[in-house]
Structure formats: structure tokens, C-alpha cells
CHARMM internal coordinates of N, CA and C (Angstrom, degrees):
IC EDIT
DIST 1 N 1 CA 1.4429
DIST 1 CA 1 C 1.5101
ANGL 1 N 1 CA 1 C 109.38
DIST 1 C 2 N 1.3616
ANGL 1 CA 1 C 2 N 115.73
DIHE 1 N 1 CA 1 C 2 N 151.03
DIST 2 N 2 CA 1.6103
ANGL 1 C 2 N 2 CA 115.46
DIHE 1 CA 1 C 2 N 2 CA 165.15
DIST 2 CA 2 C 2.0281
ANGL 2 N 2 CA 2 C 95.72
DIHE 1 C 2 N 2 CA 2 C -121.09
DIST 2 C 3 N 1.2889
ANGL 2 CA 2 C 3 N 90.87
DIHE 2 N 2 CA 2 C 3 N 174.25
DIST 3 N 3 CA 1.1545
ANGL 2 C 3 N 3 CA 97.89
DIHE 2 CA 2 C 3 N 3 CA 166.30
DIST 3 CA 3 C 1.6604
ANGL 3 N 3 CA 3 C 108.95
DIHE 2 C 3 N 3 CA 3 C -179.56
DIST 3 C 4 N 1.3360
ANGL 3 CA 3 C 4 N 107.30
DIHE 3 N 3 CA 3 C 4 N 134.39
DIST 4 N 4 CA 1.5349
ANGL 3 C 4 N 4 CA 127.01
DIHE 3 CA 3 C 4 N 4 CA -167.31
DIST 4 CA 4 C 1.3422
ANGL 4 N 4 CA 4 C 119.93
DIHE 3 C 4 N 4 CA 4 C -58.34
DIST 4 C 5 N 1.5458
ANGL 4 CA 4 C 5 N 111.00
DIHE 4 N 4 CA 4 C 5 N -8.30
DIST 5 N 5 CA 1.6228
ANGL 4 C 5 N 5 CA 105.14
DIHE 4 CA 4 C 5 N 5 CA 165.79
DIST 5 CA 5 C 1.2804
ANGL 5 N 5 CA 5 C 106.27
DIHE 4 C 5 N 5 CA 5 C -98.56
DIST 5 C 6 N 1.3343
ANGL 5 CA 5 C 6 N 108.55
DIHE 5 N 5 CA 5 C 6 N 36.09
DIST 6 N 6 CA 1.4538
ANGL 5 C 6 N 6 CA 96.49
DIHE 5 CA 5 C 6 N 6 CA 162.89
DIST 6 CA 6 C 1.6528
ANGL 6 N 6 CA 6 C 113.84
DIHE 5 C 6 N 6 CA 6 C -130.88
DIST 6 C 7 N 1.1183
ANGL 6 CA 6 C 7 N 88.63
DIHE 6 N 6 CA 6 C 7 N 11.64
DIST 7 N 7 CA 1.9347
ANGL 6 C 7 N 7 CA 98.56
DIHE 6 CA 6 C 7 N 7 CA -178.05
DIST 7 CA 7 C 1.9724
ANGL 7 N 7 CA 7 C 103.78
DIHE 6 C 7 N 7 CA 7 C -119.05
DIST 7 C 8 N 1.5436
ANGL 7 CA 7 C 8 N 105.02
DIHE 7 N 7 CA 7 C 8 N 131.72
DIST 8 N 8 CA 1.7580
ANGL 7 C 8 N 8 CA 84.87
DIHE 7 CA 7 C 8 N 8 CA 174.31
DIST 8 CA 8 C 0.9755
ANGL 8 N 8 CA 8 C 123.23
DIHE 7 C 8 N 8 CA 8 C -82.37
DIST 8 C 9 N 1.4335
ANGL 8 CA 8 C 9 N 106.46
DIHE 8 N 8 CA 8 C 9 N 126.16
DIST 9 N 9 CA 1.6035
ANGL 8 C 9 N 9 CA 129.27
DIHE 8 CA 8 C 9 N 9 CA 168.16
DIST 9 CA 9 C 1.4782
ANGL 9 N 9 CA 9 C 125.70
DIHE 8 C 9 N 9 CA 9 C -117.60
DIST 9 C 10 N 1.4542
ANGL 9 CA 9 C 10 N 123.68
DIHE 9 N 9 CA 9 C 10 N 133.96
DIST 10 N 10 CA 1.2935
ANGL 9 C 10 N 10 CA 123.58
DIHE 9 CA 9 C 10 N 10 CA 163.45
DIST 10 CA 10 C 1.1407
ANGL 10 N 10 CA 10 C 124.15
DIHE 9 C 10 N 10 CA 10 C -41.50
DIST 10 C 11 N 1.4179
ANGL 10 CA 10 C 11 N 138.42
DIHE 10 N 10 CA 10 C 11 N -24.29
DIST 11 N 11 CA 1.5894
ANGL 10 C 11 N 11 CA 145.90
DIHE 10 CA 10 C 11 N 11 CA -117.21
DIST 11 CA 11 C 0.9361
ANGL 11 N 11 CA 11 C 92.64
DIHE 10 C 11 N 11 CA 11 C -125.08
DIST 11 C 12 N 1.3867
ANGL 11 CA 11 C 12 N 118.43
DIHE 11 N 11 CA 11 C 12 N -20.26
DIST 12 N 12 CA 1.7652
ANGL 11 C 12 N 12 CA 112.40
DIHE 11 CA 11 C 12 N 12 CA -174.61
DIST 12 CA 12 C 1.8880
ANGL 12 N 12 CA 12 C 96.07
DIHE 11 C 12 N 12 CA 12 C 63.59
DIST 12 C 13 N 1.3089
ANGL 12 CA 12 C 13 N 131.55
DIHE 12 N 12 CA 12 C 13 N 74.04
DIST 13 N 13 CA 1.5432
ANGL 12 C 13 N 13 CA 102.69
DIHE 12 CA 12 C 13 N 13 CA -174.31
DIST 13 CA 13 C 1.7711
ANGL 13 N 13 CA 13 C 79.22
DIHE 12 C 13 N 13 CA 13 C -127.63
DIST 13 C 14 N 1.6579
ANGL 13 CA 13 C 14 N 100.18
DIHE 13 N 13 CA 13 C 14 N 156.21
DIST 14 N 14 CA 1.5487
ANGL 13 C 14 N 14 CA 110.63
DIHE 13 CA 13 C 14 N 14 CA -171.35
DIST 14 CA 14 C 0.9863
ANGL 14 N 14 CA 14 C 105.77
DIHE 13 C 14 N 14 CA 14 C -133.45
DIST 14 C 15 N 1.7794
ANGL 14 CA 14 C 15 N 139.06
DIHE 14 N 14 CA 14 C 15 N 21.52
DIST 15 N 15 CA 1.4033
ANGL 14 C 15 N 15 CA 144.71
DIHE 14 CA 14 C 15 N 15 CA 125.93
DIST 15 CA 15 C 1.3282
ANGL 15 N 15 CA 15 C 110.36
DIHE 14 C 15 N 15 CA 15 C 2.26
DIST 15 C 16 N 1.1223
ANGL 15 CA 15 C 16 N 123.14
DIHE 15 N 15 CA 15 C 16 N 136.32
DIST 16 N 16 CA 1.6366
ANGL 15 C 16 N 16 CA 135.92
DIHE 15 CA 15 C 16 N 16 CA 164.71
DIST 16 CA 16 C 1.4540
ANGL 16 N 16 CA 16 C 91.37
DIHE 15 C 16 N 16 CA 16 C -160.88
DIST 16 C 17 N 1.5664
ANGL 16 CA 16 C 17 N 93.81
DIHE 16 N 16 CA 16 C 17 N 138.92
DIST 17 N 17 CA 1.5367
ANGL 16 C 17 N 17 CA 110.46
DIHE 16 CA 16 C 17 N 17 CA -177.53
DIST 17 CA 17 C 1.7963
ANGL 17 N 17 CA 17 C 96.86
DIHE 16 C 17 N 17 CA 17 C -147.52
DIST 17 C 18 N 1.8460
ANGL 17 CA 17 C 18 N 86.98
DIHE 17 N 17 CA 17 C 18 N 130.42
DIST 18 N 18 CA 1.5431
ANGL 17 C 18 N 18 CA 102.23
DIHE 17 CA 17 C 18 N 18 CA 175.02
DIST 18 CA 18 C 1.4614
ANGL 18 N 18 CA 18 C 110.86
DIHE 17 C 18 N 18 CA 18 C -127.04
DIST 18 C 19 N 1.0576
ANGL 18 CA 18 C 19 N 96.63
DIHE 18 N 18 CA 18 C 19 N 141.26
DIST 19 N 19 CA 1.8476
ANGL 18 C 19 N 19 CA 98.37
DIHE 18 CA 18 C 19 N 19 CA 166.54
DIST 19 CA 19 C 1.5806
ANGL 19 N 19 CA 19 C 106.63
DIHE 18 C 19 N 19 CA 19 C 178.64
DIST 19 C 20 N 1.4337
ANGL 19 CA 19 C 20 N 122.80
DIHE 19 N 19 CA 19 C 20 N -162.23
DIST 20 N 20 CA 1.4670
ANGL 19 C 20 N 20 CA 96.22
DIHE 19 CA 19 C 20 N 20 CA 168.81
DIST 20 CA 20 C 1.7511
ANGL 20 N 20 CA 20 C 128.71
DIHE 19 C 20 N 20 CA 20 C -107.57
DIST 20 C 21 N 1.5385
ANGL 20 CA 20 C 21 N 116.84
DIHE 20 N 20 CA 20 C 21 N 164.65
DIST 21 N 21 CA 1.0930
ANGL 20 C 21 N 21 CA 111.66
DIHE 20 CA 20 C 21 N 21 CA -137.32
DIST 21 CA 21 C 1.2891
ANGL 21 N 21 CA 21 C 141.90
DIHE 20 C 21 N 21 CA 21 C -29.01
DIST 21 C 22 N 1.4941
ANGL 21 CA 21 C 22 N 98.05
DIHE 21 N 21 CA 21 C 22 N -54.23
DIST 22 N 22 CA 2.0957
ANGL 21 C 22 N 22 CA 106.75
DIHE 21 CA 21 C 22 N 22 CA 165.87
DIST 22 CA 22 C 1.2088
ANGL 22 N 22 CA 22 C 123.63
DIHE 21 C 22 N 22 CA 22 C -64.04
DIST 22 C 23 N 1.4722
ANGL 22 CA 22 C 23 N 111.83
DIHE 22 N 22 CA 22 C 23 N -7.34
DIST 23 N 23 CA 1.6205
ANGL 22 C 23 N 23 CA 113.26
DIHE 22 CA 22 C 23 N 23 CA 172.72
DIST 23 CA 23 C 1.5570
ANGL 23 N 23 CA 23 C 102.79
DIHE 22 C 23 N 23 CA 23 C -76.83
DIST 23 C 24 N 1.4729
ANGL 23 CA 23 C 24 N 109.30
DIHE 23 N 23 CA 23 C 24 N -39.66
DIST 24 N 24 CA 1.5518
ANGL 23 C 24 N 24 CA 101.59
DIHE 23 CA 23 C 24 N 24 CA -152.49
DIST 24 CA 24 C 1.6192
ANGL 24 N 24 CA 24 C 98.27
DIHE 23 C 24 N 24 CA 24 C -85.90
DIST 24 C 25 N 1.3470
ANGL 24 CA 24 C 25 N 117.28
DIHE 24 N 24 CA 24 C 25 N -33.85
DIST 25 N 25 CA 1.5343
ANGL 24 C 25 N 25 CA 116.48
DIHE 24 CA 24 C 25 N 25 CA 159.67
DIST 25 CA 25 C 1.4507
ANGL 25 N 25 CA 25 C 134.99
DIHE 24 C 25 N 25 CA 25 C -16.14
DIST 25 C 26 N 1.7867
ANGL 25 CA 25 C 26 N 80.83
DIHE 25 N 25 CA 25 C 26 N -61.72
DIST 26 N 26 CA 1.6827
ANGL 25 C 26 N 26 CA 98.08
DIHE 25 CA 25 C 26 N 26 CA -169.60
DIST 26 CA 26 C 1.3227
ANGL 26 N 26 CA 26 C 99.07
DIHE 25 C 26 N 26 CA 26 C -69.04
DIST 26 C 27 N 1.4729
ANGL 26 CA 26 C 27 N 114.28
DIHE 26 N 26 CA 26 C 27 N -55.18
DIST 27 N 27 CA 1.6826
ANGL 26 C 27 N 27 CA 110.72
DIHE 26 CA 26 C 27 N 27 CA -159.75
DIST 27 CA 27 C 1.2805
ANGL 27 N 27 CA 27 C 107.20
DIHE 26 C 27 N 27 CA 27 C -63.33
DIST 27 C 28 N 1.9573
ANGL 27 CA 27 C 28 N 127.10
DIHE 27 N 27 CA 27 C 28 N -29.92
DIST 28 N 28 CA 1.0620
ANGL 27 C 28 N 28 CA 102.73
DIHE 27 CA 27 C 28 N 28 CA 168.40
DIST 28 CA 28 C 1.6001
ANGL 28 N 28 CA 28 C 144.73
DIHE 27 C 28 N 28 CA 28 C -81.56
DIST 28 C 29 N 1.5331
ANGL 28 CA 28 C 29 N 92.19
DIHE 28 N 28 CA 28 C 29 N 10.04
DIST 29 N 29 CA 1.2166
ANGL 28 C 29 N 29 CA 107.71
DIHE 28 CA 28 C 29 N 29 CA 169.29
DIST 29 CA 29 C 1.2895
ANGL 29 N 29 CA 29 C 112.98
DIHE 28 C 29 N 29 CA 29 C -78.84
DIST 29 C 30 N 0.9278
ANGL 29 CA 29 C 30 N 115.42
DIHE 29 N 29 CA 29 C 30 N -67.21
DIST 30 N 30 CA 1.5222
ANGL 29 C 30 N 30 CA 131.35
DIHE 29 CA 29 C 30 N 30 CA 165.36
DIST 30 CA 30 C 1.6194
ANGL 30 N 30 CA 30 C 99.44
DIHE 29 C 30 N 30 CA 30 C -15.56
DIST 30 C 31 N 1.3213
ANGL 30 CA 30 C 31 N 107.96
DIHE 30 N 30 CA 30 C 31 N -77.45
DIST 31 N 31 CA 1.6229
ANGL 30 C 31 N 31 CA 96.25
DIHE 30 CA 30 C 31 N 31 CA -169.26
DIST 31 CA 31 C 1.1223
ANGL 31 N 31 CA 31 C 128.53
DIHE 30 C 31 N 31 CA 31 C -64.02
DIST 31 C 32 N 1.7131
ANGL 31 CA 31 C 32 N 119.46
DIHE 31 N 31 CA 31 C 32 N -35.21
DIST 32 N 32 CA 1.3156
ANGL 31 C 32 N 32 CA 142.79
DIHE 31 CA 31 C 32 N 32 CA -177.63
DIST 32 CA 32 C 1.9196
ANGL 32 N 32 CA 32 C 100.67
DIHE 31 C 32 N 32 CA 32 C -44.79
DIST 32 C 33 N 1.6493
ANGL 32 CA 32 C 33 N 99.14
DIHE 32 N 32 CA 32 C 33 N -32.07
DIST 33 N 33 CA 1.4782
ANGL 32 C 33 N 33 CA 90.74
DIHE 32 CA 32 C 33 N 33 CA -165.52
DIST 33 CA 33 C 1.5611
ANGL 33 N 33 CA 33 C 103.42
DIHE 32 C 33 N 33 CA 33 C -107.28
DIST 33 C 34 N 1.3676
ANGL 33 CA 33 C 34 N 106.07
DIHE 33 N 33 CA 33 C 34 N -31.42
DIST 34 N 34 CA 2.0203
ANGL 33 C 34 N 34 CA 101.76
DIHE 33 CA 33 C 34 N 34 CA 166.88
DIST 34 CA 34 C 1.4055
ANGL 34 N 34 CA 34 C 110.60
DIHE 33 C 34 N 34 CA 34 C -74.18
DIST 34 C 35 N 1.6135
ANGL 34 CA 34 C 35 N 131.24
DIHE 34 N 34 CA 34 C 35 N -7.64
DIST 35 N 35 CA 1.5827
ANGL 34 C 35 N 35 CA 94.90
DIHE 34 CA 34 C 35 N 35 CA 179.57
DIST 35 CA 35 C 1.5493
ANGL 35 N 35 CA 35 C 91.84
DIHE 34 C 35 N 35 CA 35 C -134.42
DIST 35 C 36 N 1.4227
ANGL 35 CA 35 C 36 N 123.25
DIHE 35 N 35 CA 35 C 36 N -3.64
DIST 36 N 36 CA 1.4048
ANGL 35 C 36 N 36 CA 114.25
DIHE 35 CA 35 C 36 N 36 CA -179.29
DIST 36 CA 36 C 1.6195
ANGL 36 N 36 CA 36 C 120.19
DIHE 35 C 36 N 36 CA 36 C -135.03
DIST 36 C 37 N 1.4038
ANGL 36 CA 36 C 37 N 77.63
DIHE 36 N 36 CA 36 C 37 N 47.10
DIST 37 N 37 CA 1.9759
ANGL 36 C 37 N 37 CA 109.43
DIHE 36 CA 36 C 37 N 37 CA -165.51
DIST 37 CA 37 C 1.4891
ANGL 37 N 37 CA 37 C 125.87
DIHE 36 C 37 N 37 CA 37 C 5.16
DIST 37 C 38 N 1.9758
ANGL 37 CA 37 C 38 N 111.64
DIHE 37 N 37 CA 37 C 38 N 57.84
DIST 38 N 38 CA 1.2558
ANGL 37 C 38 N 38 CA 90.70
DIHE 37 CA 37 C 38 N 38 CA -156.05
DIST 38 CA 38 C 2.2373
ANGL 38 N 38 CA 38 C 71.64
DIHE 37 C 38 N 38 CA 38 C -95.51
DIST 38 C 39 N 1.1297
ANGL 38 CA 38 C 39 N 94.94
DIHE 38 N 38 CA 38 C 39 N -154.45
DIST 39 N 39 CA 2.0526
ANGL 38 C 39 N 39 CA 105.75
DIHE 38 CA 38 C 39 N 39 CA 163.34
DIST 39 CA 39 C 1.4304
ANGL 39 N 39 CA 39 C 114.73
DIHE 38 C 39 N 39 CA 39 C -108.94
DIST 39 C 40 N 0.8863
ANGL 39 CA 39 C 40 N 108.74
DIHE 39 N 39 CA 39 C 40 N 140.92
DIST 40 N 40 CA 1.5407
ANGL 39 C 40 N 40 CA 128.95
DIHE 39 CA 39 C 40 N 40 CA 177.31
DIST 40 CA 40 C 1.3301
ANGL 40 N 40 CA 40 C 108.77
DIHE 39 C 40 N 40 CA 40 C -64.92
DIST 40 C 41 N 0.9308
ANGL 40 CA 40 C 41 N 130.78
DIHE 40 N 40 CA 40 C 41 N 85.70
DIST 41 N 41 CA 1.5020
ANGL 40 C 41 N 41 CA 126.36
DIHE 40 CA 40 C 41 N 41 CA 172.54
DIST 41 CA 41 C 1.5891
ANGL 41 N 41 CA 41 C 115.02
DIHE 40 C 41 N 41 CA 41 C -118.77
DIST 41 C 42 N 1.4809
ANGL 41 CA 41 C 42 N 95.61
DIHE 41 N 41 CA 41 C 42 N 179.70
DIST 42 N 42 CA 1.9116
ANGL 41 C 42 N 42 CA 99.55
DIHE 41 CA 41 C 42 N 42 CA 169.29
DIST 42 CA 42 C 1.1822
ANGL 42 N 42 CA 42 C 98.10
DIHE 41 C 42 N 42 CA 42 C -52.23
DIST 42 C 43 N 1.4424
ANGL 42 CA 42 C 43 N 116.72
DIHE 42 N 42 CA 42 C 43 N -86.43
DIST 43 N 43 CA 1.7410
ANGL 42 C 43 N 43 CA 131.34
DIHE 42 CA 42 C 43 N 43 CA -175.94
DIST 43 CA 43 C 1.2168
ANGL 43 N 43 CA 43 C 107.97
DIHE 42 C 43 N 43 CA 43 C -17.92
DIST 43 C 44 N 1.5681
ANGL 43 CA 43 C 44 N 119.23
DIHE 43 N 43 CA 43 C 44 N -78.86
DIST 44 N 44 CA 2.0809
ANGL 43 C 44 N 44 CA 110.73
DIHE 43 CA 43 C 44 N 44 CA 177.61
DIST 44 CA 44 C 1.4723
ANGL 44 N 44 CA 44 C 99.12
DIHE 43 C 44 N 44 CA 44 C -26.48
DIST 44 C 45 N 1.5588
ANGL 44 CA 44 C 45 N 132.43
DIHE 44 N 44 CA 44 C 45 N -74.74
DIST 45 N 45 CA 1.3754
ANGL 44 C 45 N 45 CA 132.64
DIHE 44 CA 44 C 45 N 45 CA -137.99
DIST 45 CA 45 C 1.2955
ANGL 45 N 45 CA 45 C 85.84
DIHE 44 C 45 N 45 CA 45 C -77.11
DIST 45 C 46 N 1.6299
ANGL 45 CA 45 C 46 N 134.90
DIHE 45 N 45 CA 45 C 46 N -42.74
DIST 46 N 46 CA 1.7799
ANGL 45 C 46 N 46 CA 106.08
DIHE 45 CA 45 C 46 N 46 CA -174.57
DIST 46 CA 46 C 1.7726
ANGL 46 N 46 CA 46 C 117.84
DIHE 45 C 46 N 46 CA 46 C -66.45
DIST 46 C 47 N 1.3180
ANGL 46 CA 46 C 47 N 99.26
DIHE 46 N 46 CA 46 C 47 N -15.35
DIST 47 N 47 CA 1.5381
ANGL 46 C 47 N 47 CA 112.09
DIHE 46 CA 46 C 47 N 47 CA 176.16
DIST 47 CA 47 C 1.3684
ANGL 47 N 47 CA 47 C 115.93
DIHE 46 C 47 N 47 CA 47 C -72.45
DIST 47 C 48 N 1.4226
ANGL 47 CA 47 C 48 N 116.49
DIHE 47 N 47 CA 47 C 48 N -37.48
DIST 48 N 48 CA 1.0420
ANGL 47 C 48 N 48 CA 114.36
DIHE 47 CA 47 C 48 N 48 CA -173.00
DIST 48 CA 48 C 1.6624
ANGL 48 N 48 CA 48 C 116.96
DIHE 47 C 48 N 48 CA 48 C -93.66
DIST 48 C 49 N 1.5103
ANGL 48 CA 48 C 49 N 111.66
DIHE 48 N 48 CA 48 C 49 N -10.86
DIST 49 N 49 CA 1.4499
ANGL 48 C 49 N 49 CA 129.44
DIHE 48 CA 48 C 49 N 49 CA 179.07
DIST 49 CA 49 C 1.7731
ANGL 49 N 49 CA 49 C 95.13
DIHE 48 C 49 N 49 CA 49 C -81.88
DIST 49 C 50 N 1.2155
ANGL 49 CA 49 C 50 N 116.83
DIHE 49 N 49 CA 49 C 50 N -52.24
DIST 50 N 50 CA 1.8778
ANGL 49 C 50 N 50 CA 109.49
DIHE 49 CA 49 C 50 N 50 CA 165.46
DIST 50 CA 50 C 1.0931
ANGL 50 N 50 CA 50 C 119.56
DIHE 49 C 50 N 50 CA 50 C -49.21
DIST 50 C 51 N 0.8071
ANGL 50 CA 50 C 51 N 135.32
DIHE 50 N 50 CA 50 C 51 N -20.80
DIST 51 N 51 CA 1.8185
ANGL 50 C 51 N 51 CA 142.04
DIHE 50 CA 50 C 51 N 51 CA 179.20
DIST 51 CA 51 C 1.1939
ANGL 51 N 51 CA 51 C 122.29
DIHE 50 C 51 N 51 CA 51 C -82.90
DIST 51 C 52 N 2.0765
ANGL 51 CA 51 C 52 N 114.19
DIHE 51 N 51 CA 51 C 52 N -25.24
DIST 52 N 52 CA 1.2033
ANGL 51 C 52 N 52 CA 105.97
DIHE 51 CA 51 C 52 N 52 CA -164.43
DIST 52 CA 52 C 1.2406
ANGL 52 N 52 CA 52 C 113.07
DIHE 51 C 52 N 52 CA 52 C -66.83
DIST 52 C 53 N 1.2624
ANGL 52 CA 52 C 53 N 131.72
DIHE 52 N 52 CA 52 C 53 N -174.05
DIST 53 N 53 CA 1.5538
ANGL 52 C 53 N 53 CA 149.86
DIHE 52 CA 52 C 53 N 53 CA -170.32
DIST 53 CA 53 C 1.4587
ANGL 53 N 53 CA 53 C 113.40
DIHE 52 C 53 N 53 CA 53 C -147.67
DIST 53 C 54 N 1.3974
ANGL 53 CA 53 C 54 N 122.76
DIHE 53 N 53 CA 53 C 54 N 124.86
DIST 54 N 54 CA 1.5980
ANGL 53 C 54 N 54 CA 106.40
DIHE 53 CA 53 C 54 N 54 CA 176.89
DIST 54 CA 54 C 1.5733
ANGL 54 N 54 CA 54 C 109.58
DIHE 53 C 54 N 54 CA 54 C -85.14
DIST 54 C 55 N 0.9984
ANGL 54 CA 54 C 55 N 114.40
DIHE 54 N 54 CA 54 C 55 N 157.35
DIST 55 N 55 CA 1.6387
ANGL 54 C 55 N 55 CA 123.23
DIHE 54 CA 54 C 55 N 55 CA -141.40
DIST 55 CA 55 C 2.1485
ANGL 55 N 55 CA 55 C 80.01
DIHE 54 C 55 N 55 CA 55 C -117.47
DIST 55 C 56 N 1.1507
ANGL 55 CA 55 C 56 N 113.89
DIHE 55 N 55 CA 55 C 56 N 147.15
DIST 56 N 56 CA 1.2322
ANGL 55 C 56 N 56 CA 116.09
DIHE 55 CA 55 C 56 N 56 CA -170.05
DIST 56 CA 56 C 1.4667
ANGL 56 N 56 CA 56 C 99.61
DIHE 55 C 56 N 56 CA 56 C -96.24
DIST 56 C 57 N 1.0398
ANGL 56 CA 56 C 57 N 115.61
DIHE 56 N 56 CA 56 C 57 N 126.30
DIST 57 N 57 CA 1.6014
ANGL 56 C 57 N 57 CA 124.30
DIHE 56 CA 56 C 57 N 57 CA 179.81
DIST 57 CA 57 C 1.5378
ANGL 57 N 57 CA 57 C 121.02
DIHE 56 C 57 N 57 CA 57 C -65.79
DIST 57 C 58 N 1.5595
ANGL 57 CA 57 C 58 N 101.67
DIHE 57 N 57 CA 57 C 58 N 141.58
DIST 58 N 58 CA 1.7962
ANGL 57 C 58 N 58 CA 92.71
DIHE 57 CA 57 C 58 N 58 CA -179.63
DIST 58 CA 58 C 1.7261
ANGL 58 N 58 CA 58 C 96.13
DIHE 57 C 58 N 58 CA 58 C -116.34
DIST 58 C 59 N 1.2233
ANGL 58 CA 58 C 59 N 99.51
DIHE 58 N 58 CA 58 C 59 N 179.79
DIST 59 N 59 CA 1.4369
ANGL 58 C 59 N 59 CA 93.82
DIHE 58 CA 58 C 59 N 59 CA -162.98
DIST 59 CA 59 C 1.8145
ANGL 59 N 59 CA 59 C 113.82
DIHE 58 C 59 N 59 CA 59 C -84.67
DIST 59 C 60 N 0.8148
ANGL 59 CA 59 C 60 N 128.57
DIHE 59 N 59 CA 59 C 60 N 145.78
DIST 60 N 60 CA 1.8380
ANGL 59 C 60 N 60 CA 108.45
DIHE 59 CA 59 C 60 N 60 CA 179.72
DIST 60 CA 60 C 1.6208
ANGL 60 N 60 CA 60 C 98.05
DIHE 59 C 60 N 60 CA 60 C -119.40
END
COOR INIT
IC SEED 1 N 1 CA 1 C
IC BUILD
């Protein structure tokens, strides 16, 4: 999982996105660059793949 209160932002934004790894990559690429105008690049996604966190599972 990533999630945006853990990166500094002006925006105050409280996004957290889980799923598994290349999902959560992409989408946080995706947003990182539509709402917190950075660019989509390799670098963002290896930056943002170092950051992830495994998210503790609940039971389904």
C-alpha cells in the first residue's frame, strides 16, 4: 500500500491506495501526476515502489 499522508504535500491529501504491487504503482502514479502535478516517469514509479508498505490483511 502507499498512502499520501505519508509523503509531503501541501494538499493536505489522505489517499491511500492498496492492491497488489503494479496496481498500486500505476494508480499512484496516475494520481501523483493528475492531482499533485508531479510526471509520470520510471523514477516517480521506482520512488514510489520504495515507499510501499504491506498493508496488514483483514480477514474476508
Amino acid at each position: 500500500m502507499v498512502d499520501c499522508r505519508d509523503m509531503p504535500s501541501e494538499s493536505g491529501c489522505t489517499l491511500a491506495i492498496s492492491g497488489e504491487e503494479d496496481e498500486v504503482v500505476r494508480a499512484a502514479a496516475e494520481h501523483a501526476a493528475s492531482v499533485h502535478g508531479h510526471t509520470d516517469t520510471p523514477e516517480l514509479r521506482d520512488e514510489i515502489r520504495h515507499n510501499l508498505k504491506n498493508e496488514e490483511m483483514s480477514a474476508r
